[in-house]
GUMI-567803 format. One record per residue (C-alpha): x negated, y negated, z; chain; residue in three letters. Coordinates in Angstrom, 3 decimals, always signed. Layout:
# GUMI-567803
{{X; Y; Z}; 'A'; 'ALA'}
...
This chain:
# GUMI-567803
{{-95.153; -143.921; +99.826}; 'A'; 'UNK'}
{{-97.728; -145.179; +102.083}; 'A'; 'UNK'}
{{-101.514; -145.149; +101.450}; 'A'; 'UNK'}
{{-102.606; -142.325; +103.751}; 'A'; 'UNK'}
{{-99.330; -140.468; +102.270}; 'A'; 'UNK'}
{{-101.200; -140.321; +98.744}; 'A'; 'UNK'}
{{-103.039; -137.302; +97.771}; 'A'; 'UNK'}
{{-105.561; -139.420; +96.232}; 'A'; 'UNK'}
{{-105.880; -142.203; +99.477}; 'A'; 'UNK'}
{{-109.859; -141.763; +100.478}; 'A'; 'UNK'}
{{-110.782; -139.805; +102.864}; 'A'; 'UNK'}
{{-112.699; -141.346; +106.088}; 'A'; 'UNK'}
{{-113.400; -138.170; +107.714}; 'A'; 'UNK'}
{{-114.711; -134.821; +105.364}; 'A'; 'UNK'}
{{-115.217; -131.680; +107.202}; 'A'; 'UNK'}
{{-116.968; -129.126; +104.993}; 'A'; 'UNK'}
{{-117.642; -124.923; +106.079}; 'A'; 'UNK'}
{{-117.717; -126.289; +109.771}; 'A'; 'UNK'}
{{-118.197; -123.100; +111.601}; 'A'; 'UNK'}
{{-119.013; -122.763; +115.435}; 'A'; 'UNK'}
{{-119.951; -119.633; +117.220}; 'A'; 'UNK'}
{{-120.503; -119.358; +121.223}; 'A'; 'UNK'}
{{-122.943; -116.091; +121.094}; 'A'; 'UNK'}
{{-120.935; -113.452; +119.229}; 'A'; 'UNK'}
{{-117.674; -115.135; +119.077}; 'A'; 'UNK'}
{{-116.561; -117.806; +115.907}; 'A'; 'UNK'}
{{-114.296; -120.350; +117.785}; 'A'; 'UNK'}
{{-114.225; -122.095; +114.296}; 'A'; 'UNK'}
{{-114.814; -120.288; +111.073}; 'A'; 'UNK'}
{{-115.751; -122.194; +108.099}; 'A'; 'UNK'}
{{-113.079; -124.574; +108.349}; 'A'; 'UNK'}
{{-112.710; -127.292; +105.021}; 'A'; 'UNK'}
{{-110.156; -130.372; +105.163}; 'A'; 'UNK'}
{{-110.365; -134.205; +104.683}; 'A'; 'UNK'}
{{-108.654; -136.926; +106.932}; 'A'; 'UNK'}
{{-107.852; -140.610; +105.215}; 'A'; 'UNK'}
{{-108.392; -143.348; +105.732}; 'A'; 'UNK'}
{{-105.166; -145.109; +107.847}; 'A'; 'UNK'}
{{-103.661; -141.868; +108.360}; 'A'; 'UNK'}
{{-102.099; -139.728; +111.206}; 'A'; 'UNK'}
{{-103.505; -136.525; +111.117}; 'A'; 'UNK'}
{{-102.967; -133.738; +113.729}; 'A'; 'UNK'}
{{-104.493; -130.469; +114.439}; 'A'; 'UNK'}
{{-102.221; -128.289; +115.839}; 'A'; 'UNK'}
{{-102.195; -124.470; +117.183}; 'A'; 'UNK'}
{{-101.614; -122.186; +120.008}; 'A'; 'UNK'}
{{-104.039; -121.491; +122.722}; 'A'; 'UNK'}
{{-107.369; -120.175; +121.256}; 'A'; 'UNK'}
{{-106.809; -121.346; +118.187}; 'A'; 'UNK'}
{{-109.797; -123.456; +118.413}; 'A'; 'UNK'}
{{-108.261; -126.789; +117.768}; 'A'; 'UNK'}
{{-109.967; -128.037; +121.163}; 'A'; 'UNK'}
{{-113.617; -127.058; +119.928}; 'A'; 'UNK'}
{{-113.040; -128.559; +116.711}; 'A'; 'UNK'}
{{-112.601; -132.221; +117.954}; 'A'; 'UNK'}
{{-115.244; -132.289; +120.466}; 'A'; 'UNK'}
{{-117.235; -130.951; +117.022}; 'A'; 'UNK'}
{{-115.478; -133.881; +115.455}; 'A'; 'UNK'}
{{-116.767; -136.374; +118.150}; 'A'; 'UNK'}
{{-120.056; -135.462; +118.851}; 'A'; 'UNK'}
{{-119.428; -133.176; +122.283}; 'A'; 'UNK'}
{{-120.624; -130.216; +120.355}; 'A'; 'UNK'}
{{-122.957; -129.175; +117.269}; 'A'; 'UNK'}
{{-121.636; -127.272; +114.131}; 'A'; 'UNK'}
{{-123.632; -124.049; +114.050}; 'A'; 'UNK'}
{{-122.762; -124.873; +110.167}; 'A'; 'UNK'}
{{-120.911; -126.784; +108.159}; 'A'; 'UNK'}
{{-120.855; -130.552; +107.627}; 'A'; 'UNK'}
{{-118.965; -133.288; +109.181}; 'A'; 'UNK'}
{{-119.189; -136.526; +106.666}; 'A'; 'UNK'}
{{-118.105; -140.214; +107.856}; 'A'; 'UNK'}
{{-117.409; -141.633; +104.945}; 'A'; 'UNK'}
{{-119.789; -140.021; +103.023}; 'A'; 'UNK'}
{{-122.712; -139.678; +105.845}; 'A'; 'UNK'}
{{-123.461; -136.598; +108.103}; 'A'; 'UNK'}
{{-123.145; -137.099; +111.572}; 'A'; 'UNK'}
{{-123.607; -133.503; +112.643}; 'A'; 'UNK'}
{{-126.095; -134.719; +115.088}; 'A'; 'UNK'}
{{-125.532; -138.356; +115.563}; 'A'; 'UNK'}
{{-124.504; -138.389; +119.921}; 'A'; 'UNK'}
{{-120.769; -139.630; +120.378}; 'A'; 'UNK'}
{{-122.082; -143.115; +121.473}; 'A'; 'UNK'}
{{-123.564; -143.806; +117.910}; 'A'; 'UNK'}
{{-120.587; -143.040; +116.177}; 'A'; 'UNK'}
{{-117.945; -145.400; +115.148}; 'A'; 'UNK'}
{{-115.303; -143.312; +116.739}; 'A'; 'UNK'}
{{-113.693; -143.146; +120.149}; 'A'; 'UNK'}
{{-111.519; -140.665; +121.994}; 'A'; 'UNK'}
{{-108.577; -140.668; +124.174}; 'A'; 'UNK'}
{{-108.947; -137.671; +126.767}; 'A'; 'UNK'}
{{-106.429; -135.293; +128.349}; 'A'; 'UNK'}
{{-107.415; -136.647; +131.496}; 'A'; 'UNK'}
{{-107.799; -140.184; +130.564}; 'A'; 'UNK'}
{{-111.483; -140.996; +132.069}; 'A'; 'UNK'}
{{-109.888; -144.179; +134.034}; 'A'; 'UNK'}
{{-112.128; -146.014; +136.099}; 'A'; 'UNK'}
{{-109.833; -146.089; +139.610}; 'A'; 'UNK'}
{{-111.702; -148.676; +141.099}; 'A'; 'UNK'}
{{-111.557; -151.131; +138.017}; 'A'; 'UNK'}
{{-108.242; -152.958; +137.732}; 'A'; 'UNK'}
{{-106.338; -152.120; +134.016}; 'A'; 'UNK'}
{{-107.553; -155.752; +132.237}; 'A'; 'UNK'}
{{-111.339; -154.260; +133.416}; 'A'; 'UNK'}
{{-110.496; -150.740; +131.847}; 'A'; 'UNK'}
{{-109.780; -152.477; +128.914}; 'A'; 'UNK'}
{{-112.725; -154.570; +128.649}; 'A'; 'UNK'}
{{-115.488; -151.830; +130.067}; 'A'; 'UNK'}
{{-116.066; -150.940; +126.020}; 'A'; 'UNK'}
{{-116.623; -154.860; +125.126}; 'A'; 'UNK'}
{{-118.713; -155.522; +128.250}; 'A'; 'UNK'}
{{-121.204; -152.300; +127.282}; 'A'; 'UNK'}
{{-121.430; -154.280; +123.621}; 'A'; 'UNK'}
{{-122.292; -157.180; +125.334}; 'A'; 'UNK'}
{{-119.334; -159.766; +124.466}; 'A'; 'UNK'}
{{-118.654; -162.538; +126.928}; 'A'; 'UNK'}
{{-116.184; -162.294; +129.994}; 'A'; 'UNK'}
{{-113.934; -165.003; +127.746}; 'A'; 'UNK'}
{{-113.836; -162.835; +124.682}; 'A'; 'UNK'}
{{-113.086; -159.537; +126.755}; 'A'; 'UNK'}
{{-110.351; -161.136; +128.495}; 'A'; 'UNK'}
{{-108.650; -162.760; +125.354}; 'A'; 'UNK'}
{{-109.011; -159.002; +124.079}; 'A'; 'UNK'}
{{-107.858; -157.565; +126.740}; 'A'; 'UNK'}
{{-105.031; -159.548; +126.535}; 'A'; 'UNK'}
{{-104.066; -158.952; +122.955}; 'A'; 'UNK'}
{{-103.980; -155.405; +123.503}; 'A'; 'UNK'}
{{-102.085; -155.076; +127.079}; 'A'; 'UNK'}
{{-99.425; -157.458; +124.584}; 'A'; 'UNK'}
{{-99.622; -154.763; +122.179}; 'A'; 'UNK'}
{{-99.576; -151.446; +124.475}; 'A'; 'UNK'}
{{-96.332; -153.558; +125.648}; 'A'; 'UNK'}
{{-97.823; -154.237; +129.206}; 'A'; 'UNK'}
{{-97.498; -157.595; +130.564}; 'A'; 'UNK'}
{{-100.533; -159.187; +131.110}; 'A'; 'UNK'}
{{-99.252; -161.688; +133.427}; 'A'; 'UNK'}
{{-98.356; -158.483; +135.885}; 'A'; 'UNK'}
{{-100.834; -155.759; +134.813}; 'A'; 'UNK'}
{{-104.505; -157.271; +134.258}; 'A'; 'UNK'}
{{-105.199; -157.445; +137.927}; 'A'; 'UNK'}
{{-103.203; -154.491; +138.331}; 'A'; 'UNK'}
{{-104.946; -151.327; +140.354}; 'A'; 'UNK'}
{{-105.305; -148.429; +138.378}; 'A'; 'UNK'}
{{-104.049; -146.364; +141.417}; 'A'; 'UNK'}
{{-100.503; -148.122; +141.111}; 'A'; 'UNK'}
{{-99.843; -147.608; +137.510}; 'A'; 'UNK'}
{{-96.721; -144.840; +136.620}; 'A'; 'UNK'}
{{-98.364; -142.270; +134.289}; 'A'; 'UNK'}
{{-97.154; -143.687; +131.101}; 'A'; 'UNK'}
{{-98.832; -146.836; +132.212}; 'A'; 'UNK'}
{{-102.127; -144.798; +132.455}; 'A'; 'UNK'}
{{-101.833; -143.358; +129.059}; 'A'; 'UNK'}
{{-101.153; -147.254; +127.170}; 'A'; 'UNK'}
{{-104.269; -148.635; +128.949}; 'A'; 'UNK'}
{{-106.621; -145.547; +127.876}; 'A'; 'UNK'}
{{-104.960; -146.075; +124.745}; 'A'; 'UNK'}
{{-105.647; -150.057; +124.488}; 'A'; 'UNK'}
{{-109.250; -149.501; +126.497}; 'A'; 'UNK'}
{{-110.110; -147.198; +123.120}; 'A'; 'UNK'}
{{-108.694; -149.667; +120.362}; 'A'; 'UNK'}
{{-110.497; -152.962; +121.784}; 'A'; 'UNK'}
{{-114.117; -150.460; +121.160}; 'A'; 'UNK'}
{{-112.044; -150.876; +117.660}; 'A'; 'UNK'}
{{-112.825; -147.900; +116.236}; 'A'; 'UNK'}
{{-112.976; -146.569; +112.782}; 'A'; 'UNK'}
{{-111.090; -143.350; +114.165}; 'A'; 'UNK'}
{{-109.336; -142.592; +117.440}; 'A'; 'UNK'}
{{-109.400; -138.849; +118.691}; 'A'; 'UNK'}
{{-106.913; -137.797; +120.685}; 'A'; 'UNK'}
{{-106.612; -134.999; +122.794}; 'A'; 'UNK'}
{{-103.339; -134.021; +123.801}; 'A'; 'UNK'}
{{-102.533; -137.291; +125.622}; 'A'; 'UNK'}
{{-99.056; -137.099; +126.722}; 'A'; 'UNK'}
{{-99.064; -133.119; +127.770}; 'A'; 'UNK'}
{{-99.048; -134.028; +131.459}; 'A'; 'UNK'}
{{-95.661; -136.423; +131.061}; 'A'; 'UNK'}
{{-92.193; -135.922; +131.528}; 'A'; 'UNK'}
{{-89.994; -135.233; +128.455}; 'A'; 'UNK'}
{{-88.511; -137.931; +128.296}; 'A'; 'UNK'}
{{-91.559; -140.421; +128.836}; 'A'; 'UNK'}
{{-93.440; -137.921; +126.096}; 'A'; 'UNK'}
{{-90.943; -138.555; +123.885}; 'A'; 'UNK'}
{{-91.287; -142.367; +124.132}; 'A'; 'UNK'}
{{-94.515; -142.180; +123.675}; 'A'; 'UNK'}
{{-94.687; -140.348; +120.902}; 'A'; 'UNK'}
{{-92.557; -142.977; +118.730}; 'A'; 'UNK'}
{{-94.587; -145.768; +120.380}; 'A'; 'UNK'}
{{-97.884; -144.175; +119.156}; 'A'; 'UNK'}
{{-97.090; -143.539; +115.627}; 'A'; 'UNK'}
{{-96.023; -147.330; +115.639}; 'A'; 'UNK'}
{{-99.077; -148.617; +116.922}; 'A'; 'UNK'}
{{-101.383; -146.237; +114.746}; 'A'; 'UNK'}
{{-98.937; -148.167; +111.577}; 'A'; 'UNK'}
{{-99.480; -151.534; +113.047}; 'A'; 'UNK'}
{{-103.037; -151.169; +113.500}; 'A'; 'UNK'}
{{-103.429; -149.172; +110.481}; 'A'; 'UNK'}
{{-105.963; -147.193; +112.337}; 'A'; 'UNK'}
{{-107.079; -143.637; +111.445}; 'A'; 'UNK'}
{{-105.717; -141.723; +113.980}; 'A'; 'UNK'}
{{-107.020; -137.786; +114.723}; 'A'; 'UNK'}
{{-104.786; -135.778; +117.204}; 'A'; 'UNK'}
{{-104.792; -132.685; +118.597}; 'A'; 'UNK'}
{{-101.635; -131.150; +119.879}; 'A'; 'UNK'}
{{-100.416; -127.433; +120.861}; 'A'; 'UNK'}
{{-96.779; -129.050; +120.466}; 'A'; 'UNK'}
{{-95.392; -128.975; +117.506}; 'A'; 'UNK'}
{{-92.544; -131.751; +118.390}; 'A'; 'UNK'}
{{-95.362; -134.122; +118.928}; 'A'; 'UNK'}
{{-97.045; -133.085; +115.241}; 'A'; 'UNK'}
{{-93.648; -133.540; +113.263}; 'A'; 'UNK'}
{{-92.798; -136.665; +115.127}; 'A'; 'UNK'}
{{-95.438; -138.389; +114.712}; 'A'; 'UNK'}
{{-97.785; -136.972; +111.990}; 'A'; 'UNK'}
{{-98.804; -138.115; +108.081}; 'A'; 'UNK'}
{{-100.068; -134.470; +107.648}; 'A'; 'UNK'}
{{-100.700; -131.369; +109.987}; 'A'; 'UNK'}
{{-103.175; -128.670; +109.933}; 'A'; 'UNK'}
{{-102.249; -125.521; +111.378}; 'A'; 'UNK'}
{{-104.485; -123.686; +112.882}; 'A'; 'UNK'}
{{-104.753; -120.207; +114.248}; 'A'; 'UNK'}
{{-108.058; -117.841; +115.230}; 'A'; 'UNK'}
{{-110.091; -120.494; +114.404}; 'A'; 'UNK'}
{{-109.282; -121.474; +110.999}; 'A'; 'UNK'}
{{-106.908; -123.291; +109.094}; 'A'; 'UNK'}
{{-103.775; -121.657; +107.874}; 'A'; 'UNK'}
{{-102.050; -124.819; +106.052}; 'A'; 'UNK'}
{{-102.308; -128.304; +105.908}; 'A'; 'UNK'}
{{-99.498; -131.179; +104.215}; 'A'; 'UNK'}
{{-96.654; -132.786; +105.291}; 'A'; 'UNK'}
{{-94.774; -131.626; +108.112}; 'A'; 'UNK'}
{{-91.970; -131.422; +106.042}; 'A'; 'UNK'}
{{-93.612; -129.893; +103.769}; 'A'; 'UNK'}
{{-94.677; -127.564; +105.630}; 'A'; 'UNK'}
{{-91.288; -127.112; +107.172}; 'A'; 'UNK'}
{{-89.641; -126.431; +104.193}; 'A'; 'UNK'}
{{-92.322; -124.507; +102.201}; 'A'; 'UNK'}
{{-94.610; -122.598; +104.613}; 'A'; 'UNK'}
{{-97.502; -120.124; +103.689}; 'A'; 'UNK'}
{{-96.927; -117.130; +105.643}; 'A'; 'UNK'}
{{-94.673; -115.903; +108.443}; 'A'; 'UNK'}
{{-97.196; -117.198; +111.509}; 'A'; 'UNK'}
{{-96.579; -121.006; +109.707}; 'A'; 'UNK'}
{{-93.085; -120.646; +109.760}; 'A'; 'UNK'}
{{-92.608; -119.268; +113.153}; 'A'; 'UNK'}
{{-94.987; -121.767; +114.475}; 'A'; 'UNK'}
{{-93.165; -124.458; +112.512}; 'A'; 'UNK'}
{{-89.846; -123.766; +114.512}; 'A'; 'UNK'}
{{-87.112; -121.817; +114.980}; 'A'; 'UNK'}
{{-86.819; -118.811; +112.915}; 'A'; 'UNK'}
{{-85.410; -115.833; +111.398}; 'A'; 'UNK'}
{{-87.594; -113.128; +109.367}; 'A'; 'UNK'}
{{-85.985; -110.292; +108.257}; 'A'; 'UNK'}
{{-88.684; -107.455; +107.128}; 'A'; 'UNK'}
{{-87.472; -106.166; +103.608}; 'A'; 'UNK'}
{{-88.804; -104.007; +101.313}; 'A'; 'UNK'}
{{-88.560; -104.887; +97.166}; 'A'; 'UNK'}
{{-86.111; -102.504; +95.401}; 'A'; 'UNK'}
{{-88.285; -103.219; +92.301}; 'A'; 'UNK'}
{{-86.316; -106.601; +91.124}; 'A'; 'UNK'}
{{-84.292; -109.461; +93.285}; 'A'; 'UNK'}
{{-82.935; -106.865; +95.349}; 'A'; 'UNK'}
{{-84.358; -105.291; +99.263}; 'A'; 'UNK'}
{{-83.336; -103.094; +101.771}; 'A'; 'UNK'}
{{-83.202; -104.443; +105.533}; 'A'; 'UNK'}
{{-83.800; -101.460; +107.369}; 'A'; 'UNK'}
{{-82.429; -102.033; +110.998}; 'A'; 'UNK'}
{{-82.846; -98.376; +112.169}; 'A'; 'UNK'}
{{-79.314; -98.073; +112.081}; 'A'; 'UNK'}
{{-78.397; -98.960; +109.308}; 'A'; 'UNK'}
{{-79.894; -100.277; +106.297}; 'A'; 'UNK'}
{{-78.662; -103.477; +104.684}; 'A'; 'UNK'}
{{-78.979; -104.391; +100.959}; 'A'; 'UNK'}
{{-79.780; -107.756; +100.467}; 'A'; 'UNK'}
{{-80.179; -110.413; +97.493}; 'A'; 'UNK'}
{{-83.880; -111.769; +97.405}; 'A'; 'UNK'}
{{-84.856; -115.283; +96.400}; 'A'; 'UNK'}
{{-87.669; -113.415; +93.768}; 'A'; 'UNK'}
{{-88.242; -110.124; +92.337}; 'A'; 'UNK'}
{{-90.329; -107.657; +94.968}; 'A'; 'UNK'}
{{-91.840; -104.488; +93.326}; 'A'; 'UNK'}
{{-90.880; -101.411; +94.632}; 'A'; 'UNK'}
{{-91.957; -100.372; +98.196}; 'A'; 'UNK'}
{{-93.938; -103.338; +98.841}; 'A'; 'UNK'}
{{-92.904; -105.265; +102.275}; 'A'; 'UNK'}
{{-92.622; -108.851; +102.976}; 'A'; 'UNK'}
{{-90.854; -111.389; +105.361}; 'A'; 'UNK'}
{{-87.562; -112.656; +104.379}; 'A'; 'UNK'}
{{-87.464; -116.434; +105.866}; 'A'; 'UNK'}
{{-83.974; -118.092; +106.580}; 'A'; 'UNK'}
{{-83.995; -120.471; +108.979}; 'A'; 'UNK'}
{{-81.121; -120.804; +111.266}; 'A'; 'UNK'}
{{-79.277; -124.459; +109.661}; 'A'; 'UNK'}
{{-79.277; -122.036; +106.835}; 'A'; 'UNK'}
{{-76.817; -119.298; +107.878}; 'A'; 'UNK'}
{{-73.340; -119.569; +107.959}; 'A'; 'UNK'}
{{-70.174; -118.556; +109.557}; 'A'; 'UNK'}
{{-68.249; -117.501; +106.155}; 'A'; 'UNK'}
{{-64.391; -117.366; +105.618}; 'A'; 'UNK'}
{{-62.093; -115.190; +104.419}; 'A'; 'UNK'}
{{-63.063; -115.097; +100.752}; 'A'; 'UNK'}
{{-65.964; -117.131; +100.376}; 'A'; 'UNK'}
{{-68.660; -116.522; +98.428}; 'A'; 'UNK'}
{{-72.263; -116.379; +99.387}; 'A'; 'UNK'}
{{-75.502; -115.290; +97.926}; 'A'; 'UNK'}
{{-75.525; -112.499; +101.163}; 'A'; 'UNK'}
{{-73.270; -112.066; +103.788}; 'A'; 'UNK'}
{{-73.741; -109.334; +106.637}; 'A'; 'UNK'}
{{-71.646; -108.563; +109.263}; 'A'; 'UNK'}
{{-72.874; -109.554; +112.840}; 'A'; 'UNK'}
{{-71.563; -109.549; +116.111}; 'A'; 'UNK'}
{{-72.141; -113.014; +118.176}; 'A'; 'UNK'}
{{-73.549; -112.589; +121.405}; 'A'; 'UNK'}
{{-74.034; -116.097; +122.741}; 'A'; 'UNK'}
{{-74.083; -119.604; +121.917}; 'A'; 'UNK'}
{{-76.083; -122.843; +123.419}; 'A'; 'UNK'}
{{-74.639; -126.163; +123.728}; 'A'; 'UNK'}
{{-78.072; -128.390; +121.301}; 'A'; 'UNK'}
{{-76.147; -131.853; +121.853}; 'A'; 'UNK'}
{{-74.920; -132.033; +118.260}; 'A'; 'UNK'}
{{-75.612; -128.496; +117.616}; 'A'; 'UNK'}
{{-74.483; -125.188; +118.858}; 'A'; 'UNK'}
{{-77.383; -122.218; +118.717}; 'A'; 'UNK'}
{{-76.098; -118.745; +118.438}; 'A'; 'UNK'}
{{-77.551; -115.348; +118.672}; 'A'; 'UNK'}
{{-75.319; -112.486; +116.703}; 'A'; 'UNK'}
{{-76.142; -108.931; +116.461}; 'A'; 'UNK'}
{{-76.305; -107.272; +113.450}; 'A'; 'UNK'}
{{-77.530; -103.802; +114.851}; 'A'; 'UNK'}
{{-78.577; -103.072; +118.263}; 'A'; 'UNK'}
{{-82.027; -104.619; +118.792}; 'A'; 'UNK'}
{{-81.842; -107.078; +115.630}; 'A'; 'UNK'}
{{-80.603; -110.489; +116.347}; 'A'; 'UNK'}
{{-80.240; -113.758; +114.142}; 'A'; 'UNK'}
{{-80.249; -117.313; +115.405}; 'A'; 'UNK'}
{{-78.004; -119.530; +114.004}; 'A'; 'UNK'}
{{-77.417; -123.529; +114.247}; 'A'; 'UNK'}
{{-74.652; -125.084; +113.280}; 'A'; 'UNK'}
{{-73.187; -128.614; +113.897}; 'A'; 'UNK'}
{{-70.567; -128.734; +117.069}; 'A'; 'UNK'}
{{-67.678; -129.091; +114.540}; 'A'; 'UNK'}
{{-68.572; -126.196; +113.125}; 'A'; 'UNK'}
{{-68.104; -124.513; +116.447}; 'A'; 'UNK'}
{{-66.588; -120.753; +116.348}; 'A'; 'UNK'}
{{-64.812; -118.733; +119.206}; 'A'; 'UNK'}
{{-64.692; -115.291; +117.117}; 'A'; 'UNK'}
{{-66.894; -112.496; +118.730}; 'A'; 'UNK'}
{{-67.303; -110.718; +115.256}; 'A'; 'UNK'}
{{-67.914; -112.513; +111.964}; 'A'; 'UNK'}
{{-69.548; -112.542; +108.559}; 'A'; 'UNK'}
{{-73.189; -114.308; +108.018}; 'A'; 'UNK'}
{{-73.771; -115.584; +104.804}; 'A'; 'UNK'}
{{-76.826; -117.578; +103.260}; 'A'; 'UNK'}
{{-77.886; -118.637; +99.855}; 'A'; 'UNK'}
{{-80.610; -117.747; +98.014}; 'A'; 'UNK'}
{{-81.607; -121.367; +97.163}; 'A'; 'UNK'}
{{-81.898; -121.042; +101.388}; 'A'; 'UNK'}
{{-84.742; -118.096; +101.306}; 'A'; 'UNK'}
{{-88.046; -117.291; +101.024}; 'A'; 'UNK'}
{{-90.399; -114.312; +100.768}; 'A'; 'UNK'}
{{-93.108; -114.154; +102.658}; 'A'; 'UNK'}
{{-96.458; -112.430; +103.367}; 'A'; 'UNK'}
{{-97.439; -111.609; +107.456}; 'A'; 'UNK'}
């Protein structure tokens, strides 16, 4: 297990009861969590979840109307972004067009002063790292780098300030998916290389599991849950987690008073096994996700089975997605892997229990 994997690795960054209102509304609402030090950590929501107003919070852009933010230990609610020890990577990238990349990269050093010898030699170092030739892309123009070329100078132009933290904030939304996808890998390997505290914020959740120590979801402004993404994944907190978290199927049960529910689907109602006692009349989600379910044979036994009707399938490279009807309007995903293919139009479903969860909405 790595340092910033450890539960008791020391935090760099402490956010305690931050809270920011705009007039009447609460973009962030008393919001509590800890990022350590050397660790990946990504906020992540939908749009309006207030992810975006809590890192400019986080970098100085805006003032908590409460709460603390701690760096290591010290308040720097109202210490400007330029006194910090932090630096952040924008959406937009703030490239200067009319400075070649090696002067991008050395704009932080020359504001601190350092000779034109040791900016270069830095300079160099980190076009090496950001794997940009030097030899081709010092005296390079801006204007004629490819987009994922913009993105690894920002990126080197904030390391050679060498931060304590880097901010991020969403970086790669504007590139293709396969570029993005690069990226992504090449980011989490120079945030372990560098052993850098890295801070990201992210309304994609295939950028947060890729490249992620921990995640905090967020969602009206406040935190939902933070560990692991698979963690997360596999044990999520409510229904909006585990929808947000990926593909999805929750059945809405109501307890039969011990391990037992009834699925009602308007046209019929389906009996089902639950995965832990639910008293009487109360309703919660049933989570399976869709690797879960399976195509059963003749005979075979499964903690539930239900009989569905499969509408479509979609070709997932190794996988094959289907949606099956169980009554008109409800519909199940299911993955399986392409040698588990089926042509049958009607079938049996089955899951285990072990493969369940209940949840609150």
């Amino acid at each position: 297990m790595a340092a910033s994997d450890s539960p008791s690795a020391a935090p760099i960054l402490d956010v305690v009861g931050v809270t920011k209102r705009f007039g009447t509304f609460t973009a962030v609402d008393a919001v509590n969590f800890g990022v350590r030090d050397g660790e990946f950590f990504t906020l992540v929501g939908p749009s309006g979840s207030g992810k975006t107003t809590l890192l400019r919070m986080l970098v100085g852009m805006e003032k908590p109307t409460s709460g603390e933010i701690r760096l290591r230990g010290k308040v720097i609610n109202d210490l400007p972004p330029n006194q910090r020890p932090t630096c952040m990577v924008f959406q937009s990238l703030a490239l200067f067009p009319h400075l070649s990349v090696g002067k991008n990269v050395e704009f932080p050093l020359e504001i601190r002063g350092q000779s034109s010898g040791e900016r270069r030699t830095r300079a160099w170092e980190l076009l090496k790292l950001l794997h940009l030739d030097p030899h081709r892309y010092y005296d390079k123009n801006i204007a004629q780098c490819s987009g994922g070329e913009r993105q690894r100078v920002a990126l080197a132009r904030a390391l050679a300030y060498d931060p304590e933290i880097l901010f991020f904030d969403e970086p790669l939304s504007a590139l293709d998916a396969r570029l993005r996808k690069l990226l992504q890998k090449e980011l989490k390997d120079i945030q372990r290389g560098t052993k850098k505290t890295f801070c990201y914020v992210t309304h994609s959740l295939e950028e947060a599991m890729v490249m992620s120590d921990r995640v905090a979801i967020l969602r009206a402004g406040g935190i939902e849950q933070i560990g692991r993404p698979d963690e997360i994944y596999a044990s999520p907190k409510n229904a909006f987690v585990a929808e947000f978290m990926g593909e999805v199927n929750l059945l809405p049960v109501t307890g039969g008073g011990d391990s037992t529910g009834a699925w009602d689907t308007g046209r019929k109602t389906l009996a089902l096994a639950l995965p832990a006692p639910l008293a009487a009349g109360v309703q919660k989600k049933l989570l399976i996700r869709p690797e879960s379910l399976r195509f059963l044979r003749p005979g075979e036994v499964a903690g539930n089975r239900v009989p569905v009707r499969i509408l479509n399938e979609f070709s997932l490279g190794s996988r094959i997605q289907y949606h099956v009807e169980v009554a008109p309007g409800h519909t199940l995903t299911v993955e399986r892997l392409r040698e588990e293919r089926t042509t049958a139009t009607e079938a049996e479903l089955g899951w285990e229990l072990a493969d369940s969860q209940l949840l609150d909405a």
